[in-house]
HTML snippet that shows the backbone in 3Dmol.js (N, CA, C, O; Angstrom):
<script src="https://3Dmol.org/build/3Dmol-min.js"></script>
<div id="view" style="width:600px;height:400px;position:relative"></div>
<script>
const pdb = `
ATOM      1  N   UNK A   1     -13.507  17.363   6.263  1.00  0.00           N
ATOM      2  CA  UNK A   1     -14.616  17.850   5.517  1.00  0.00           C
ATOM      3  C   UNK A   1     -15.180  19.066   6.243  1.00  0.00           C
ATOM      4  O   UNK A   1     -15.290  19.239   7.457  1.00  0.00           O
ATOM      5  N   UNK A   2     -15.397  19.591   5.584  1.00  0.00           N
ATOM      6  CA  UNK A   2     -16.194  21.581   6.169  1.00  0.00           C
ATOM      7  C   UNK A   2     -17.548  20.864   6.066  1.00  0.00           C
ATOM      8  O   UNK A   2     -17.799  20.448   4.935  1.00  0.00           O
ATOM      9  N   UNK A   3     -18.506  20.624   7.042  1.00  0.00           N
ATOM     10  CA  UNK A   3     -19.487  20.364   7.446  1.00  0.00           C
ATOM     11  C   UNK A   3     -20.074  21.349   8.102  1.00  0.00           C
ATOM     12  O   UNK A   3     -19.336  22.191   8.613  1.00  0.00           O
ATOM     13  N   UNK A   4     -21.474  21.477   8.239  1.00  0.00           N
ATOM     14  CA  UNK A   4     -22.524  21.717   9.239  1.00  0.00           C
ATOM     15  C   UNK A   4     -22.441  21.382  10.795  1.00  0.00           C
ATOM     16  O   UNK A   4     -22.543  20.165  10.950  1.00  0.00           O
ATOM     17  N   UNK A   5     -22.287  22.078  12.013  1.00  0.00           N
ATOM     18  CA  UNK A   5     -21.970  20.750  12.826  1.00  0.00           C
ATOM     19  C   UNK A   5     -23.134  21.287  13.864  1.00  0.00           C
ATOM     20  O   UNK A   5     -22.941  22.469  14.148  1.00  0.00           O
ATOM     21  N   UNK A   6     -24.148  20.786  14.422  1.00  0.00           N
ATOM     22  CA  UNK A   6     -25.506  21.319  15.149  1.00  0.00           C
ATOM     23  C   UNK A   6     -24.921  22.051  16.563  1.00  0.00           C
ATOM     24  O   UNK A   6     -23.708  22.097  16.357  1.00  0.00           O
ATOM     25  N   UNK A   7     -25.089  22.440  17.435  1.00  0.00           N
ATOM     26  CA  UNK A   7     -24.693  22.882  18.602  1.00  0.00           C
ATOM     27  C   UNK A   7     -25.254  21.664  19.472  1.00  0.00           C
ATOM     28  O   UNK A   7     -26.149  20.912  19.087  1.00  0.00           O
ATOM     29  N   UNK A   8     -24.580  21.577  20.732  1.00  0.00           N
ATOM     30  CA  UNK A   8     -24.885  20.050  21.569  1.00  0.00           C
ATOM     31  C   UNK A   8     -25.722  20.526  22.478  1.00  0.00           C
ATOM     32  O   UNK A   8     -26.458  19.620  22.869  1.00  0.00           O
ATOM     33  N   UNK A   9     -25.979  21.715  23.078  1.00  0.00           N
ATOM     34  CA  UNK A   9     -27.361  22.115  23.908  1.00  0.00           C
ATOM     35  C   UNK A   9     -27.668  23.214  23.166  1.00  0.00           C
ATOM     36  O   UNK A   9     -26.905  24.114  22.815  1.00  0.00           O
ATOM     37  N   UNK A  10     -29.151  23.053  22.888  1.00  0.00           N
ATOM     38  CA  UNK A  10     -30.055  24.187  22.454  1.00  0.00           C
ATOM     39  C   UNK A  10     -30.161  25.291  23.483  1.00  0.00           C
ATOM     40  O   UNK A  10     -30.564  25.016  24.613  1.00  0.00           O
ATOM     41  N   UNK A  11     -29.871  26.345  23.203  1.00  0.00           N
ATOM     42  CA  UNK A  11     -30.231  27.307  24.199  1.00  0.00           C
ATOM     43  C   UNK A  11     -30.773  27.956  23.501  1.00  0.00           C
ATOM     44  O   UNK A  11     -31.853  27.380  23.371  1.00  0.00           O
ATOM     45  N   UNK A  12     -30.796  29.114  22.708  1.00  0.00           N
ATOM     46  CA  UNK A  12     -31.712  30.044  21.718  1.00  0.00           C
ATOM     47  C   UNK A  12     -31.813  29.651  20.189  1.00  0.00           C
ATOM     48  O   UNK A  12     -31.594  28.542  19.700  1.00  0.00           O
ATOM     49  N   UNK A  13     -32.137  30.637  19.643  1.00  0.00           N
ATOM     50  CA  UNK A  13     -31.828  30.394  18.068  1.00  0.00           C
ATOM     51  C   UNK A  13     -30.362  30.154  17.038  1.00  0.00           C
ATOM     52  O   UNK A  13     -29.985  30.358  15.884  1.00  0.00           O
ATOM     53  N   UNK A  14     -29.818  29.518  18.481  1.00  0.00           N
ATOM     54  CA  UNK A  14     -27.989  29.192  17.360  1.00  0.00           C
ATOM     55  C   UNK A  14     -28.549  28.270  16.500  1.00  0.00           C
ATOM     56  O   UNK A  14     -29.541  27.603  16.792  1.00  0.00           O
ATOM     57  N   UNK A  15     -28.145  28.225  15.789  1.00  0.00           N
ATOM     58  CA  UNK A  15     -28.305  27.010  14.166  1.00  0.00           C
ATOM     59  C   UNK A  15     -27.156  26.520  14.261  1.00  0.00           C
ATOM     60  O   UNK A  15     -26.954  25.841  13.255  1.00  0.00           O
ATOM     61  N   UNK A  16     -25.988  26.499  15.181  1.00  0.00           N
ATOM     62  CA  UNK A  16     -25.005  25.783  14.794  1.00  0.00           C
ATOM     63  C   UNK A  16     -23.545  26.826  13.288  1.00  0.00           C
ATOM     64  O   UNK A  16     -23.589  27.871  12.639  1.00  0.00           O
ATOM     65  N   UNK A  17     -22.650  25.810  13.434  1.00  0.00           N
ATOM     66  CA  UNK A  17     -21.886  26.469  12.630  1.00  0.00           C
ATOM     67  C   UNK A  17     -21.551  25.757  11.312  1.00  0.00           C
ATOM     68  O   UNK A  17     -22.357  24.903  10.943  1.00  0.00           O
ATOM     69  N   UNK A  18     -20.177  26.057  10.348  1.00  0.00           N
ATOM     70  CA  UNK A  18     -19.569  25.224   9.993  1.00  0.00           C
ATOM     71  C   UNK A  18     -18.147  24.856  10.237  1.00  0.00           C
ATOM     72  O   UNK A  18     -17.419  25.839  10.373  1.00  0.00           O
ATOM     73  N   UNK A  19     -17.521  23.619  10.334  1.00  0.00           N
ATOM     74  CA  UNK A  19     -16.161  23.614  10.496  1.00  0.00           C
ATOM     75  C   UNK A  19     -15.742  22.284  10.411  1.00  0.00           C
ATOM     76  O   UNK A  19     -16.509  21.321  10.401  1.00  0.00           O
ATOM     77  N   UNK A  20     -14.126  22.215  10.328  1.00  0.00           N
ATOM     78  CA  UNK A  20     -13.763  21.308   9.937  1.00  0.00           C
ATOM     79  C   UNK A  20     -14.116  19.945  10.531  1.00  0.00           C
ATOM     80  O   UNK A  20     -14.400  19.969  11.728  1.00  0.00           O
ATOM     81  N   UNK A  21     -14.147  18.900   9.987  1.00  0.00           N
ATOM     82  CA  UNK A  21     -14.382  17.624  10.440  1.00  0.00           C
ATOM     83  C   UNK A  21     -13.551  16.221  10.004  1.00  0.00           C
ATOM     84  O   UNK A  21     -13.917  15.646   8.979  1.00  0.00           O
ATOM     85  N   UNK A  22     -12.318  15.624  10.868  1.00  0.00           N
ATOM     86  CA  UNK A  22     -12.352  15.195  10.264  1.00  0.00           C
ATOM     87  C   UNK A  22     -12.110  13.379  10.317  1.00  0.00           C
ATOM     88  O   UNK A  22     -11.828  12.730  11.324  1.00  0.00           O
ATOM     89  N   UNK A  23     -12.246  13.037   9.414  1.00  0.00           N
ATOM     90  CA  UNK A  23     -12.434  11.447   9.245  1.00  0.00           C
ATOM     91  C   UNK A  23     -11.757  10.590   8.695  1.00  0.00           C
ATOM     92  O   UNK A  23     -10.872  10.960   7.923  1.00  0.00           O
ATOM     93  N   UNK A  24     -11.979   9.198   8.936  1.00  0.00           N
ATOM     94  CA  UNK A  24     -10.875   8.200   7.956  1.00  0.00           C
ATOM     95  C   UNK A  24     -12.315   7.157   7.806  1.00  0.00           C
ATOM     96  O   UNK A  24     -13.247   6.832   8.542  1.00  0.00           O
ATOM     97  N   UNK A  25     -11.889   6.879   6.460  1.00  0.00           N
ATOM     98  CA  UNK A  25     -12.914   5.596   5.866  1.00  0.00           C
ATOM     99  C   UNK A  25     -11.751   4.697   5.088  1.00  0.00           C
ATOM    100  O   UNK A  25     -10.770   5.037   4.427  1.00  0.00           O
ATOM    101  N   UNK A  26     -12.300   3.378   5.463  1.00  0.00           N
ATOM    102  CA  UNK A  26     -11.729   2.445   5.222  1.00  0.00           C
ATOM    103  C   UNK A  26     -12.592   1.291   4.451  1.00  0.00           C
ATOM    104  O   UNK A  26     -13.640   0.942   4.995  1.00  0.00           O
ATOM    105  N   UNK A  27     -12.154   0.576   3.014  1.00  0.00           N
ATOM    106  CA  UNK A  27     -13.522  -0.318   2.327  1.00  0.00           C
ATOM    107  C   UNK A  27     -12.867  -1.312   1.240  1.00  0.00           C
ATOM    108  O   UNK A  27     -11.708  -1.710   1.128  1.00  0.00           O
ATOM    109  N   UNK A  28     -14.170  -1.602   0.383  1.00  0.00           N
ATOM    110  CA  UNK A  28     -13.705  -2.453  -0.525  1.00  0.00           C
ATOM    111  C   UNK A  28     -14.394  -1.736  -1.770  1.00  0.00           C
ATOM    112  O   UNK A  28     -15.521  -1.274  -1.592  1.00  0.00           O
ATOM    113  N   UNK A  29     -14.007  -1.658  -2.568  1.00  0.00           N
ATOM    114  CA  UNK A  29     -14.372  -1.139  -4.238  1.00  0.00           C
ATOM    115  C   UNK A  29     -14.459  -2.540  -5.160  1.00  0.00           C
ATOM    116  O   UNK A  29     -13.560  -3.380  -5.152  1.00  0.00           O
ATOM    117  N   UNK A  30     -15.811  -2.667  -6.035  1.00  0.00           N
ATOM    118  CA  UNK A  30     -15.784  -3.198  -7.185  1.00  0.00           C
ATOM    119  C   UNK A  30     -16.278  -2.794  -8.348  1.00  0.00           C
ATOM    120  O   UNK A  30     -17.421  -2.335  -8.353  1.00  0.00           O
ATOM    121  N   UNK A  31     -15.606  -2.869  -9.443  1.00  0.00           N
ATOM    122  CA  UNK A  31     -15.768  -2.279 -10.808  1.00  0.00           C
ATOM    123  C   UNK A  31     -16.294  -2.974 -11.730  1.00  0.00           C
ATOM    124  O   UNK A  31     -15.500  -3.616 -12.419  1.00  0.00           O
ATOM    125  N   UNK A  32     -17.573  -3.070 -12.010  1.00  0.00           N
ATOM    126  CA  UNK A  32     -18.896  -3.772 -13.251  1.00  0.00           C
ATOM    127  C   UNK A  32     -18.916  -3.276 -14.494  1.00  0.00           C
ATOM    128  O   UNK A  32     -18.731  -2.063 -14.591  1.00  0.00           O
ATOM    129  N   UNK A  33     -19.110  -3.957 -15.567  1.00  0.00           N
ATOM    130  CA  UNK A  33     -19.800  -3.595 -16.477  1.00  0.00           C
ATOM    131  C   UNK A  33     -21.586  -3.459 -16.295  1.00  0.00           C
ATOM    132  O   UNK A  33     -22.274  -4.353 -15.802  1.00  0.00           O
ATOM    133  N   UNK A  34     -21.992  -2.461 -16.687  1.00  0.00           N
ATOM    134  CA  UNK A  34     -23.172  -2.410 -16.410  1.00  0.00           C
ATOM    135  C   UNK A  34     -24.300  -3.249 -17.586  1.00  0.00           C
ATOM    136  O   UNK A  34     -25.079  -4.200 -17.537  1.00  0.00           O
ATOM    137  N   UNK A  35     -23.809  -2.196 -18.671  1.00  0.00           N
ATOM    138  CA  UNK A  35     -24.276  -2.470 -20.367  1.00  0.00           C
ATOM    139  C   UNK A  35     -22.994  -2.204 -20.695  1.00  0.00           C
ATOM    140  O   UNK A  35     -22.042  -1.784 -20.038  1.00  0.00           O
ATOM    141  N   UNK A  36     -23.181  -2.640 -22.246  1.00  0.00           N
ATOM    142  CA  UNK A  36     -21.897  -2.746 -23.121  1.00  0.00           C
ATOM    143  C   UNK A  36     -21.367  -1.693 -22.895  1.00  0.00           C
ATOM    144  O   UNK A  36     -20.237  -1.987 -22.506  1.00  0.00           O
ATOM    145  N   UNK A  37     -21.550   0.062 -22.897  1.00  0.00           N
ATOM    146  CA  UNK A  37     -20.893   0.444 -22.893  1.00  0.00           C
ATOM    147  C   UNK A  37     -20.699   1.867 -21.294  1.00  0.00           C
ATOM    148  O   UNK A  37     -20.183   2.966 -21.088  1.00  0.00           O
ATOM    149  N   UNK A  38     -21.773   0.490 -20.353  1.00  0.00           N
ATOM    150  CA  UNK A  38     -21.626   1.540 -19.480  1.00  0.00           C
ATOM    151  C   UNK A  38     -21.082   0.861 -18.213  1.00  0.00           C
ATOM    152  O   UNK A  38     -21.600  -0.219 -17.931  1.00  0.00           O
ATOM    153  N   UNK A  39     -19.955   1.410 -17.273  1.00  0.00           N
ATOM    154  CA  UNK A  39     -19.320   0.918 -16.163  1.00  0.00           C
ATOM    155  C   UNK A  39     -19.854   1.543 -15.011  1.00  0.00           C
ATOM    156  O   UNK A  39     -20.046   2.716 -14.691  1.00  0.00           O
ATOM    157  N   UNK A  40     -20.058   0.352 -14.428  1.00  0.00           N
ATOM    158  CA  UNK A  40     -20.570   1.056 -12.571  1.00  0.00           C
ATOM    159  C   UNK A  40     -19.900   0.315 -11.445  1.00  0.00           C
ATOM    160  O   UNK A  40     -19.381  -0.795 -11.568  1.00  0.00           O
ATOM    161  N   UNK A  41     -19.965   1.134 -10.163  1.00  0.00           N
ATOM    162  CA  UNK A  41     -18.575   0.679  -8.955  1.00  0.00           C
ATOM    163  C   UNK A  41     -19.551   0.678  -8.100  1.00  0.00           C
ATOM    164  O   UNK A  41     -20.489   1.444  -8.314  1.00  0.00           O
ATOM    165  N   UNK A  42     -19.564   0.073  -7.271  1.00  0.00           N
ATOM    166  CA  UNK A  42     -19.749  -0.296  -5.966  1.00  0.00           C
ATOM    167  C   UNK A  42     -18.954   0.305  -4.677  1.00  0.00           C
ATOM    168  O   UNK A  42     -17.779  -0.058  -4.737  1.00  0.00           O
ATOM    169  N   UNK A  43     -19.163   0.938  -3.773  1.00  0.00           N
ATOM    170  CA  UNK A  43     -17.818   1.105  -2.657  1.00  0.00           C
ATOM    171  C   UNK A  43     -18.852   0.668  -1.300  1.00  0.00           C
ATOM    172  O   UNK A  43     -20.032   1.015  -1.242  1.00  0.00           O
ATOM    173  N   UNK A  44     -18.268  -0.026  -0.410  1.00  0.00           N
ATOM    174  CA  UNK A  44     -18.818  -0.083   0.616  1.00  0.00           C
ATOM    175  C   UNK A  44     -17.749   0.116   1.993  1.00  0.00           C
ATOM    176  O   UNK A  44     -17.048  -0.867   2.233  1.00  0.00           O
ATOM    177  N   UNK A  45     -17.641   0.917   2.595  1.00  0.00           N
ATOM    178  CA  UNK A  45     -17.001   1.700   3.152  1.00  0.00           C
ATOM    179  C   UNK A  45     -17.295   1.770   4.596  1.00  0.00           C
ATOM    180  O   UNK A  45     -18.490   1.885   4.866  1.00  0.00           O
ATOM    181  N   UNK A  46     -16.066   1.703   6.059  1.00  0.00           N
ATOM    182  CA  UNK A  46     -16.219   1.892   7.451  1.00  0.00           C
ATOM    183  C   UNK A  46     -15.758   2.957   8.182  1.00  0.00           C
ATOM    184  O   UNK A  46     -14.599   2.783   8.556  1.00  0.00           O
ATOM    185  N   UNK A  47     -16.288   4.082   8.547  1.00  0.00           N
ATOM    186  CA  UNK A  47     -15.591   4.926   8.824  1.00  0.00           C
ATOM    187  C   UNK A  47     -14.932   4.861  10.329  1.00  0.00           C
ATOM    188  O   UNK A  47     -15.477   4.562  11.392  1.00  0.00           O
ATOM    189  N   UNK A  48     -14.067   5.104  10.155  1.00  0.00           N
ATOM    190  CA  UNK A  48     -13.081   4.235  11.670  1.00  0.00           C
ATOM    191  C   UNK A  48     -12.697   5.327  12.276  1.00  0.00           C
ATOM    192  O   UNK A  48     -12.040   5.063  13.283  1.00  0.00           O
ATOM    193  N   UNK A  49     -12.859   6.648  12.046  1.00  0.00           N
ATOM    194  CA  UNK A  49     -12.835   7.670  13.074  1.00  0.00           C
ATOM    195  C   UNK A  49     -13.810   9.251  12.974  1.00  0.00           C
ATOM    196  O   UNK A  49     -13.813  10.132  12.114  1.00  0.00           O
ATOM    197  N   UNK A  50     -14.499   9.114  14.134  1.00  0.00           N
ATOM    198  CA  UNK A  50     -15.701  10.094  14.196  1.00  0.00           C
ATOM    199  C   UNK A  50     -15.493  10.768  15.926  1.00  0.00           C
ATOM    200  O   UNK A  50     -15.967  10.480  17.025  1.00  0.00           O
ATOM    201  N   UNK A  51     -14.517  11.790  15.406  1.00  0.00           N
ATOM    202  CA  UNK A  51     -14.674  12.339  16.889  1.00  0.00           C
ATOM    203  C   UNK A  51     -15.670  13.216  17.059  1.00  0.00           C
ATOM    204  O   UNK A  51     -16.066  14.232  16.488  1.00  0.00           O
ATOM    205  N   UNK A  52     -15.961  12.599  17.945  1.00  0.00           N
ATOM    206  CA  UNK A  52     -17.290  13.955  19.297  1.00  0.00           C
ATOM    207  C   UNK A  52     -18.577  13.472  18.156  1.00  0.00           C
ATOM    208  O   UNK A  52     -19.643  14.069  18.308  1.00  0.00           O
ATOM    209  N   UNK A  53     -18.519  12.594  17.217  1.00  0.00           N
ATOM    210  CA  UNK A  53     -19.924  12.636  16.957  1.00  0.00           C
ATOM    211  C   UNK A  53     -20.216  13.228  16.081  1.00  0.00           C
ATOM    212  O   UNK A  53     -21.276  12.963  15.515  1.00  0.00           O
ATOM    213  N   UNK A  54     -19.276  14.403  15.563  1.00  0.00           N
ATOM    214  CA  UNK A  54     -19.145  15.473  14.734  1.00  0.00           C
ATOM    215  C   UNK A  54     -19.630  15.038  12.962  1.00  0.00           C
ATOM    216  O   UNK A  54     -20.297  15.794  12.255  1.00  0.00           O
ATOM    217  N   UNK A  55     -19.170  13.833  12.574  1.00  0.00           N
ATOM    218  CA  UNK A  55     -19.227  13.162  11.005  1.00  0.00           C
ATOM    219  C   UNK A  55     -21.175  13.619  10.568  1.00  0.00           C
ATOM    220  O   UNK A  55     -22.307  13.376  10.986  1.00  0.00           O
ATOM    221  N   UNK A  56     -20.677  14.174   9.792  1.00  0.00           N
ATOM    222  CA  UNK A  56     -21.953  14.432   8.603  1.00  0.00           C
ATOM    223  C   UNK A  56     -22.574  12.772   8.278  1.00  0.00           C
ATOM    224  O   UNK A  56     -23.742  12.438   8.080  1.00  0.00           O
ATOM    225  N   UNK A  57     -21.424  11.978   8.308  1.00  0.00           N
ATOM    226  CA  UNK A  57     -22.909  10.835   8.075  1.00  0.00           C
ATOM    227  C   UNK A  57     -23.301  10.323   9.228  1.00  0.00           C
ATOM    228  O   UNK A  57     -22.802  10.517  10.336  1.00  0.00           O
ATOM    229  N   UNK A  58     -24.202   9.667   8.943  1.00  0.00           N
ATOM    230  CA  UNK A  58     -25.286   9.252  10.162  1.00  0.00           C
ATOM    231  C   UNK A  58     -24.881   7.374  10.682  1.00  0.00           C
ATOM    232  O   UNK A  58     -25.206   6.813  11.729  1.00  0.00           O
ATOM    233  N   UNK A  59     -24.422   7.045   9.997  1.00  0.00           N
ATOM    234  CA  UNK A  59     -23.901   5.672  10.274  1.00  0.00           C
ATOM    235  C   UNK A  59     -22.668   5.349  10.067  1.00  0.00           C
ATOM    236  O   UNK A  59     -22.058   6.062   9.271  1.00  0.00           O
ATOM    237  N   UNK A  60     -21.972   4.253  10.675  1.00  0.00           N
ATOM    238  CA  UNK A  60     -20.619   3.859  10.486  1.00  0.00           C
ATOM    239  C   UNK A  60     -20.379   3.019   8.985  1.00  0.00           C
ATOM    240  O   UNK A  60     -19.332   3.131   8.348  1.00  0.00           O
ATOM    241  N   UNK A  61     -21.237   2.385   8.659  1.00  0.00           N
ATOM    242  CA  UNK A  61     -21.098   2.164   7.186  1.00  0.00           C
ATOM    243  C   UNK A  61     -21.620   2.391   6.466  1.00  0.00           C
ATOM    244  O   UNK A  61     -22.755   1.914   6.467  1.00  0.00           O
ATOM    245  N   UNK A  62     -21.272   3.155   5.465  1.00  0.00           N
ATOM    246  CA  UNK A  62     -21.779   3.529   4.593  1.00  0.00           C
ATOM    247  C   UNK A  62     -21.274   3.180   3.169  1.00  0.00           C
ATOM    248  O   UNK A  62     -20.069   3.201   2.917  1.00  0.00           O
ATOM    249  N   UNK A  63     -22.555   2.740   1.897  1.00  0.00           N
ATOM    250  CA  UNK A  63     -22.452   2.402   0.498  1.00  0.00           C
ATOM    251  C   UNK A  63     -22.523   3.597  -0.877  1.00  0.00           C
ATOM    252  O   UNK A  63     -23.538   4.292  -0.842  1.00  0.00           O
ATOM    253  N   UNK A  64     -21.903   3.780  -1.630  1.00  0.00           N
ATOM    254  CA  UNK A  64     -22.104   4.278  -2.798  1.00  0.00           C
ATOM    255  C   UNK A  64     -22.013   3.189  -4.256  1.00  0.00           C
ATOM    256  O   UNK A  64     -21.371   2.160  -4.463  1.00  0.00           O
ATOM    257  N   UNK A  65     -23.030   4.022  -5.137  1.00  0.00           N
ATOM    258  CA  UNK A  65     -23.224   3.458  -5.979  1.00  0.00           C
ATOM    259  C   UNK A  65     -23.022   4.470  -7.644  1.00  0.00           C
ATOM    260  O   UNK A  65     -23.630   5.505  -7.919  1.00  0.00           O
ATOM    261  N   UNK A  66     -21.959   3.727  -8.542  1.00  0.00           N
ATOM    262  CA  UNK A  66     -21.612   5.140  -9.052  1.00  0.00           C
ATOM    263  C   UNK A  66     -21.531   4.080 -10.452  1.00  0.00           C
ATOM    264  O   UNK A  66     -21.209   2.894 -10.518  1.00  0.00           O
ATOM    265  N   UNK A  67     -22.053   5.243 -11.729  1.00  0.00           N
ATOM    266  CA  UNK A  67     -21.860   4.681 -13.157  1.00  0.00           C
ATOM    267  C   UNK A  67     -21.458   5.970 -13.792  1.00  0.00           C
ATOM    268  O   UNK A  67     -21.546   7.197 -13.745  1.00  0.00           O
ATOM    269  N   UNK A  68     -20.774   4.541 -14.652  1.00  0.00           N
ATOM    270  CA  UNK A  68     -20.001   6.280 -16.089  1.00  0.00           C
ATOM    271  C   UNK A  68     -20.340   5.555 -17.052  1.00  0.00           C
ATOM    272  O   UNK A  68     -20.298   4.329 -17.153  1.00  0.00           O
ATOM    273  N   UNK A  69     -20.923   6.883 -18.279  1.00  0.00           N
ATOM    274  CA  UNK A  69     -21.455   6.848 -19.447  1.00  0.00           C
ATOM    275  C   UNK A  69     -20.504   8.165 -20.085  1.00  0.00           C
ATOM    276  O   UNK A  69     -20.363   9.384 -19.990  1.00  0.00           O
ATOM    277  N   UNK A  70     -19.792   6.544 -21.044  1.00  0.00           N
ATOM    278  CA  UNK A  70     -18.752   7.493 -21.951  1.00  0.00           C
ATOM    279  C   UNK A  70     -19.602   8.649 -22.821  1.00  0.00           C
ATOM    280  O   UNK A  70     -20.803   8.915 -22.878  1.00  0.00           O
ATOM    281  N   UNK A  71     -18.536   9.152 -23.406  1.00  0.00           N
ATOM    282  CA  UNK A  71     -19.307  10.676 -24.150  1.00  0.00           C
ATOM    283  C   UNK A  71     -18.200   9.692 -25.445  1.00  0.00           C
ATOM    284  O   UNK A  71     -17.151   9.081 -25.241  1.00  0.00           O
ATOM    285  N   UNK A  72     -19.213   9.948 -27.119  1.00  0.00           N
ATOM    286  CA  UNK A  72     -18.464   9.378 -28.029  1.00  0.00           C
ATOM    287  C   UNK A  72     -17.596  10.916 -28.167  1.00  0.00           C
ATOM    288  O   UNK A  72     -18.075  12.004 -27.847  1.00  0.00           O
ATOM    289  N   UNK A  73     -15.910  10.637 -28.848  1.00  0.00           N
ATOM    290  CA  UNK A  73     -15.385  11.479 -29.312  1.00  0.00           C
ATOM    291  C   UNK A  73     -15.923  12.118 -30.297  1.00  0.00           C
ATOM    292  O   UNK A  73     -16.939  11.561 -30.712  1.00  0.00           O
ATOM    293  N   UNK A  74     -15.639  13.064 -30.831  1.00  0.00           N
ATOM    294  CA  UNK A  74     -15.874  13.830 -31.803  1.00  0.00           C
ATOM    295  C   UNK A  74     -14.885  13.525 -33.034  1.00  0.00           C
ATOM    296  O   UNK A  74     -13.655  13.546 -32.989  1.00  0.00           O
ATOM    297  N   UNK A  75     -15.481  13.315 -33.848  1.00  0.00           N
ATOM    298  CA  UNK A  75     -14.464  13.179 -35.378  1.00  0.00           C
ATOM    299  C   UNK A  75     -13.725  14.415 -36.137  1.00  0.00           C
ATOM    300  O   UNK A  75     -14.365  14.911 -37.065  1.00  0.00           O
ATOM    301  N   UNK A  76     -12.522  14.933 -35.861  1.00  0.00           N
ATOM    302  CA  UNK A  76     -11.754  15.440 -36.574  1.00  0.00           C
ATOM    303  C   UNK A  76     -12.665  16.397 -37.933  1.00  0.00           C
ATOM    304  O   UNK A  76     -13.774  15.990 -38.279  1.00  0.00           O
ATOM    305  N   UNK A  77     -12.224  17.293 -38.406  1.00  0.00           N
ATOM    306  CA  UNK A  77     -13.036  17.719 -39.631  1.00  0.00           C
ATOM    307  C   UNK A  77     -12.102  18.046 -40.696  1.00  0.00           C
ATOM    308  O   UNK A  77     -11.059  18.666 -40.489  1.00  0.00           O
ATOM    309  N   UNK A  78     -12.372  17.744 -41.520  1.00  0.00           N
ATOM    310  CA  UNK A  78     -11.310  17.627 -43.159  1.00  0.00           C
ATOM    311  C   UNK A  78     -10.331  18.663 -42.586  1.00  0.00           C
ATOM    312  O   UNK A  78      -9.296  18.446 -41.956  1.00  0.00           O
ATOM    313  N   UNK A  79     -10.986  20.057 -43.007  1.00  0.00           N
ATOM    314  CA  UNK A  79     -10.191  21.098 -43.293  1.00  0.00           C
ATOM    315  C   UNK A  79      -9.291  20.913 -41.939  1.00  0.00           C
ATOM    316  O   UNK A  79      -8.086  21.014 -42.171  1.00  0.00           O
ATOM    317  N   UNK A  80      -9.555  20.718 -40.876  1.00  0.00           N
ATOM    318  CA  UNK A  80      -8.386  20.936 -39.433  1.00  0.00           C
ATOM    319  C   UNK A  80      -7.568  19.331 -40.187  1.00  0.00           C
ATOM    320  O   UNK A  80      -6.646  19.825 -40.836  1.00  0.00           O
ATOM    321  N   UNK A  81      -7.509  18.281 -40.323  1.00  0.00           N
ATOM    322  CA  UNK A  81      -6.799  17.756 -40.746  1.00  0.00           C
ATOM    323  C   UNK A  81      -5.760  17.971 -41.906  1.00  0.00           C
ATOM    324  O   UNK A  81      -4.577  17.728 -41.666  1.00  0.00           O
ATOM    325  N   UNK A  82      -6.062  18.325 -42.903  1.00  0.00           N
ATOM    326  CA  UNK A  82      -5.300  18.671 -43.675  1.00  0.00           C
ATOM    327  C   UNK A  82      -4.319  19.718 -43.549  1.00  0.00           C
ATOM    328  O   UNK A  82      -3.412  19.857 -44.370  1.00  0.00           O
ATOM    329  N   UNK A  83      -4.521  20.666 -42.256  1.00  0.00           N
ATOM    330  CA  UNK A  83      -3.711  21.518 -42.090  1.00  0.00           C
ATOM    331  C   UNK A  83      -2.352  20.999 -41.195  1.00  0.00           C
ATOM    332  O   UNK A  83      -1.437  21.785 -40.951  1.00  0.00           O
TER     333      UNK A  83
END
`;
const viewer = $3Dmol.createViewer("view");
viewer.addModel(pdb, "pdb");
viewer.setStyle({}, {cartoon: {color: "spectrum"}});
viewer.zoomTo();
viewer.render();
</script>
C-alpha cells in the first residue's frame, strides 16, 4: 500500500513522506442478508506482517463492515426491442 509514513525522529519541519508499505492480512468473512433486498459482510481480519511499524493501521486487528444495495435494472423500451 502507498501510504503516508511519519519520519521516526523529529528534527525540523519534515512531514514525512509517501511510500510503499507492505502487508499480509489474514481473516474470516461472513455474508448476511440484511433486509430483503439488501446484503451485508462482515470481515474481521489479522494482520501478520508490519515491518518497522510502517502499516497505516493502528492495530493488529482490524473489522470492516460492508452492505450492497442492488440498483433495479432498467426495462428495455419497445422501439430498441423490436429492432
Amino acid at each position: 500500500m502507498n501510504t503516508f509514513v511519519p519520519p521516526k525522529f523529529r528534527t525540523g519541519p519534515t512531514e514525512g513522506n509517501r511510500e510503499w508499505v507492505p502487508g499480509f492480512f489474514t481473516g474470516i468473512k461472513k455474508d448476511y442478508k440484511f433486509l430483503k433486498h439488501v446484503r451485508g459482510n462482515v470481515q474481521i481480519m489479522y494482520n501478520l506482517y508490519d515491518p518497522h511499524y510502517k502499516s497505516p493501521y493502528a492495530d493488529k486487528l482490524n473489522m470492516r463492515i460492508g452492505f450492497e444495495f442492488p440498483q433495479k435494472k432498467k426495462k428495455a423500451r419497445k422501439a430498441e426491442e423490436k429492432k
